[in-house]
C-alpha positions in Angstrom: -49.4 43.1 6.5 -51.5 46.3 7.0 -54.7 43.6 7.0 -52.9 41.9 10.0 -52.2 45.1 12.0 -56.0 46.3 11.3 -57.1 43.3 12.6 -54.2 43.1 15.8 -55.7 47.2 16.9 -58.2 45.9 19.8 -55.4 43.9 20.6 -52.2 45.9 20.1 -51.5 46.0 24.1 -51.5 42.7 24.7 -49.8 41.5 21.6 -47.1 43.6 23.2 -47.7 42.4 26.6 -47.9 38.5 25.2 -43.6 39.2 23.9 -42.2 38.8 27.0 -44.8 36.9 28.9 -43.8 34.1 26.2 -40.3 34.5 26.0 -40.3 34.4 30.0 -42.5 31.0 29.4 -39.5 29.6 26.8 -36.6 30.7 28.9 -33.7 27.9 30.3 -30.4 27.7 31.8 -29.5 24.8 28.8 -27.4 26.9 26.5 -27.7 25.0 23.5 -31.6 25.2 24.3 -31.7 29.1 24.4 -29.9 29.2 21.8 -32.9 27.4 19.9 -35.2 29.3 21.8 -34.1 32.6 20.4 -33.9 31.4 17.0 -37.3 30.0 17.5 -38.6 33.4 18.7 -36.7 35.8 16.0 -38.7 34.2 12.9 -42.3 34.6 14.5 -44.7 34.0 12.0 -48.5 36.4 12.4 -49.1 35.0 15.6 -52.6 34.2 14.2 -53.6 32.0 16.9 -52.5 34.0 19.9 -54.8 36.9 18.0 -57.8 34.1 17.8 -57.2 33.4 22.1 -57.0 37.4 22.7 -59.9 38.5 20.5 -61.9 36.1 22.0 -61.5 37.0 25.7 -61.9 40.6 24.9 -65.0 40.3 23.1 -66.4 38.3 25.8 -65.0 40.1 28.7 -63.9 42.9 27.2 -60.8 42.6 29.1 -57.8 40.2 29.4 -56.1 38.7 32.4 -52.9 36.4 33.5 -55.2 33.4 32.2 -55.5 34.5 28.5 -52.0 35.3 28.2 -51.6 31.6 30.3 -53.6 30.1 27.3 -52.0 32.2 24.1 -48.6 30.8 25.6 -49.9 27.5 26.1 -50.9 27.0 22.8 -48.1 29.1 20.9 -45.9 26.2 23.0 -47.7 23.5 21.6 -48.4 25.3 17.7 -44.0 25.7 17.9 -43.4 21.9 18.9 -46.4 20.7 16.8 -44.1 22.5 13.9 -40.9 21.3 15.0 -42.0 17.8 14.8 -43.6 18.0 11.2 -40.7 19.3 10.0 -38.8 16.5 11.0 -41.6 13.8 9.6 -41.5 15.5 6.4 -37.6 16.1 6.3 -38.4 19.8 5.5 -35.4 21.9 5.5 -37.2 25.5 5.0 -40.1 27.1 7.6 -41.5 30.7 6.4 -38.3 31.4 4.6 -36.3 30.1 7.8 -33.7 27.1 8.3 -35.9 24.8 9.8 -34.6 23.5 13.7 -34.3 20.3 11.5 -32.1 21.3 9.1 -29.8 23.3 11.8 -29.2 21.1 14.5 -30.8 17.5 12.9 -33.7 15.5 13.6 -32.3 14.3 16.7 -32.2 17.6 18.7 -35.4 18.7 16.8 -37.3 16.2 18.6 -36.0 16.6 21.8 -36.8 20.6 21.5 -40.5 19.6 20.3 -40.5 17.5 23.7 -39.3 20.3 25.1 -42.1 22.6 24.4 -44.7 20.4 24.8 -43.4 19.9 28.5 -43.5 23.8 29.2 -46.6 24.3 28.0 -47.7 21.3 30.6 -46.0 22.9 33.5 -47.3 26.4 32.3 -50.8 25.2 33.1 -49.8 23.6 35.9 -48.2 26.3 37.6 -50.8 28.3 36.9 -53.2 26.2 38.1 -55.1 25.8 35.1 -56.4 22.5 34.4 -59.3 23.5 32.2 -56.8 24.9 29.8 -54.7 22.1 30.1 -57.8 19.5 29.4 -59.2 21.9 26.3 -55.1 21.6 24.9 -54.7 18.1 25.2 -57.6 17.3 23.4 -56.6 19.4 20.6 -53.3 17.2 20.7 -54.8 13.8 21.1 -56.7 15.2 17.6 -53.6 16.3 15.8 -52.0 13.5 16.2 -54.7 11.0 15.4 -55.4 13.1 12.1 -51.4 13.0 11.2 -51.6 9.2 11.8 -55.0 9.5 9.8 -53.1 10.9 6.6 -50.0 9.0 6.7 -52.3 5.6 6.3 -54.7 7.2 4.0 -51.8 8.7 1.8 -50.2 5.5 1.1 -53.2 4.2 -0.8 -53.9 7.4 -2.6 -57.9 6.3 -2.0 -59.1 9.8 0.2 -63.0 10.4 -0.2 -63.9 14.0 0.8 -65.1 12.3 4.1 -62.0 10.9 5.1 -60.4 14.3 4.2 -62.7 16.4 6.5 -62.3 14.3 9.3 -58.1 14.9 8.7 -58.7 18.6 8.5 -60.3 18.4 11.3 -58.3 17.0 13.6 -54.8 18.3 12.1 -55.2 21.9 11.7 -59.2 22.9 13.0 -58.2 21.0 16.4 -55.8 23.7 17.3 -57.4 27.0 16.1 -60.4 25.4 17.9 -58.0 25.1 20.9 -57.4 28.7 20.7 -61.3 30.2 20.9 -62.5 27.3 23.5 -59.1 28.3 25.5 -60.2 32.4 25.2 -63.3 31.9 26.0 -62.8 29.7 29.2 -59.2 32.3 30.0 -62.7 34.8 29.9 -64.5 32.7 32.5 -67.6 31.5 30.0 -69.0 28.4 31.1 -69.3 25.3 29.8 -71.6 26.3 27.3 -70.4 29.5 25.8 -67.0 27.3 25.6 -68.2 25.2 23.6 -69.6 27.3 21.2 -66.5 29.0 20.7 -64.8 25.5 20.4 -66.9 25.2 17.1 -66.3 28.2 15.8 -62.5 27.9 15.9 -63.6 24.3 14.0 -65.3 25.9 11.3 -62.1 28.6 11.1 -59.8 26.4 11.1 -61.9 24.1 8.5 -61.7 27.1 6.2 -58.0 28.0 6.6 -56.9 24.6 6.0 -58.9 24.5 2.4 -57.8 27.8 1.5 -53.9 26.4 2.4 -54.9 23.5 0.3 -56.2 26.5 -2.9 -53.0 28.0 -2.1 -50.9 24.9 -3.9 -52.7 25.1 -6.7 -53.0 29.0 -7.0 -49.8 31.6 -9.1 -47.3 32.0 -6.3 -46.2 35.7 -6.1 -42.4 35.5 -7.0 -43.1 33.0 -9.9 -46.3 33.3 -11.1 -46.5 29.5 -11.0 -48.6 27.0 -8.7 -46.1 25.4 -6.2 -47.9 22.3 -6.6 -46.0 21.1 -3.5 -49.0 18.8 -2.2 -48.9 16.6 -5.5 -45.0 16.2 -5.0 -46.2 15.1 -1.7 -48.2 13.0 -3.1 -50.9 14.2 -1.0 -54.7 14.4 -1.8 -56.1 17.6 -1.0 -60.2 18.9 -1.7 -59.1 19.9 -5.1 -58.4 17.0 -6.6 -60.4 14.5 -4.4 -63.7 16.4 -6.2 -61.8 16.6 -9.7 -61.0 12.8 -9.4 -64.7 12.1 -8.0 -65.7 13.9 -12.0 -63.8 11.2 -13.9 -64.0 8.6 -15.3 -62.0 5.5 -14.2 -59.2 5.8 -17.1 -58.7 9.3 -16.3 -58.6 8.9 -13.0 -55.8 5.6 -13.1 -53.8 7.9 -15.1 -53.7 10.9 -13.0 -53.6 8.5 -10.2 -50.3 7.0 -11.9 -48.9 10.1 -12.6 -49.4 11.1 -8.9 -47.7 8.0 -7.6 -44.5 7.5 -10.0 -44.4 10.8 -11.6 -44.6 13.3 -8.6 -41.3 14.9 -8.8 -41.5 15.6 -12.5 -42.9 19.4 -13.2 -44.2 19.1 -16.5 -46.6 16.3 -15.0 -46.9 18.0 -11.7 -48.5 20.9 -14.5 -50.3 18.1 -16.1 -52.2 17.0 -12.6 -52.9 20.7 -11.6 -54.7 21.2 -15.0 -56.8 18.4 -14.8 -58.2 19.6 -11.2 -58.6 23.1 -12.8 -60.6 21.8 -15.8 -62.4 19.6 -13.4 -63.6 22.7 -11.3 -61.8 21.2 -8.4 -60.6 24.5 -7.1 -64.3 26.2 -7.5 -65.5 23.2 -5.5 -62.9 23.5 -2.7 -63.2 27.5 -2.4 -67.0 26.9 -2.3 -67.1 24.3 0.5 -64.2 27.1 2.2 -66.9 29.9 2.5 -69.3 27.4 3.7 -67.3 26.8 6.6 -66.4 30.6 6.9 -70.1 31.1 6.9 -71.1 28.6 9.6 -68.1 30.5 11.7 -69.4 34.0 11.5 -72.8 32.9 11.8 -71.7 31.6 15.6 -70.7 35.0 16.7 -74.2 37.2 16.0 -75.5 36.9 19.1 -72.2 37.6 20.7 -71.5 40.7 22.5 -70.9 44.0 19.9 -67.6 45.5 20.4 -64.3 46.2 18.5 -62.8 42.5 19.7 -65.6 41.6 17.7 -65.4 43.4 14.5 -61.7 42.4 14.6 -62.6 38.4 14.8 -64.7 38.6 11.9 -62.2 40.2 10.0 -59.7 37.6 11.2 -61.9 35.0 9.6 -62.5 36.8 6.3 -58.5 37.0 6.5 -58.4 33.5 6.7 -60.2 32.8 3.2 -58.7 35.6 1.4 -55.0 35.9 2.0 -51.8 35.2 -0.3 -49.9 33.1 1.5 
């Protein structure tokens, strides 16, 4: 966690300030729904994407306003229902060591408390009066939720090319981190330009955290020494093993293919598959193609102003590729 803090110093006061300006954000006069809502806010995760919207203002301003914190609560708002509501597609139970809302109060209520978010976050902006963070935000969700839809249709099949699985990256988890810079930048007053530039460079971020997630399956998990191997279980395609399938020929790609499809939920041929894409180089390729898109990312800030909000986002990004968990 030390990395974290390092990276959170330009930005310690207004982490601190962001608390209750979000928690004012979530409040209600629904019992059952502050109940949630203080559930929701005791098992805060890093907060990385609040850090992405404050680091960026600062090191374009050098300074932060009621409009950045307008934005990081905006998007935390949409990050918590976005969450909410996967849990509840993928009848997940657990969240960062948490109960899920799902497996508390049922899919039901979940829903409606995902609806519920995404509606303050709405009127946030709009009490605020700020539309261009509204527009910047619901883009980000039209994208999330065409790349869900995306990988529900693709994952039936079990027939991802590396393409297909960019363009799902893209839009399900490099929308919103993208969300986050264009939002900072434009909470910063950039124009349309400078916006958009920062837009990208949350894409190529968020392209590079969503690989390393997808390394992090297939990678010894700290309190067993074992890959999870969750994605396969899934029976979900990830970079990995859409390179290691593209190596082989079509025998050993039917059988792994099989064993992906009928055998999922069995570990030793969960171990089976995750040997085949580490024999394959499939995780070599994937952490390559990661530090590509980390790459294009840093390269976007050079000509951006010098300063310690700076330092701190390129640190954020190097965080991305190298942490645990």
């Amino acid at each position: 966690m030390a990395v974290v803090d390092k990276i959170k110093a330009p930005i310690k006061g207004e982490m601190k300030n962001f608390e209750p300006f979000f928690r004012s954000s979530m409040h209600t006069n629904v019992p059952l729904l502050n109940i949630i809502m203080n559930y929701l806010l005791r098992r805060k995760g890093k907060q990385m994407r609040p850090m992405f919207v404050f680091l960026t203002a600062k090191m374009l301003k050098n300074e932060v306003d009621e409009s950045t914190y307008t934005a990081a609560s905006l998007i935390e708002l949409l990050h918590t229902a976005t969450l909410i509501h996967d849990d509840v597609v993928d009848e997940a139970y657990e969240r960062r060591g948490f109960f899920s809302i799902n497996a508390l109060w049922k899919s039901k209520v979940s829903v409606l408390i995902g609806d519920y978010l995404l509606s303050k976050g709405l009127l946030l902006a709009v009490e605020h009066n700020e539309y261009e963070l509204l527009k910047i935000v619901s883009v980000a969700v039209r994208e999330m939720s065409e790349g869900e839809l995306l990988q529900i249709q693709k994952s039936r099949k079990l027939n991802l090319t590396e393409e297909v699985y960019y363009d799902i990256i893209r839009k399900k988890t490099a929308a919103l981190i993208a969300a986050c810079t264009a939002c900072g930048a434009k909470s910063s007053g950039a124009d349309e330009q400078l916006v958009e530039k920062m837009w990208q460079f949350g894409e190529y971020a968020g392209m590079a955290f969503q690989i390393k997630d997808d390394l992090l399956d297939y990678q010894n998990n700290g309190n067993i020494g074992k890959p999870s191997g969750n994605d396969i279980k899934e029976k979900k395609l990830t970079l990995p093993i859409i390179f290691a399938l593209e190596q082989s020929s079509l025998v050993e790609k039917k059988k792994i293919l099989s064993l992906i499809k009928r055998h999922n939920k069995n570990k030793q041929k969960v171990r089976q598959v995750i040997d085949f894409v580490i024999a394959k180089g499939g995780l070599d390729y994937a952490a390559q193609r990661m530090n590509e898109y980390k790459k294009k990312a840093l390269d976007l800030l050079e000509d951006m102003p010098d300063n310690e909000a700076k330092n701190a986002l390129i640190e954020l990004v190097n965080y991305v590729v190298t942490r645990k968990k």
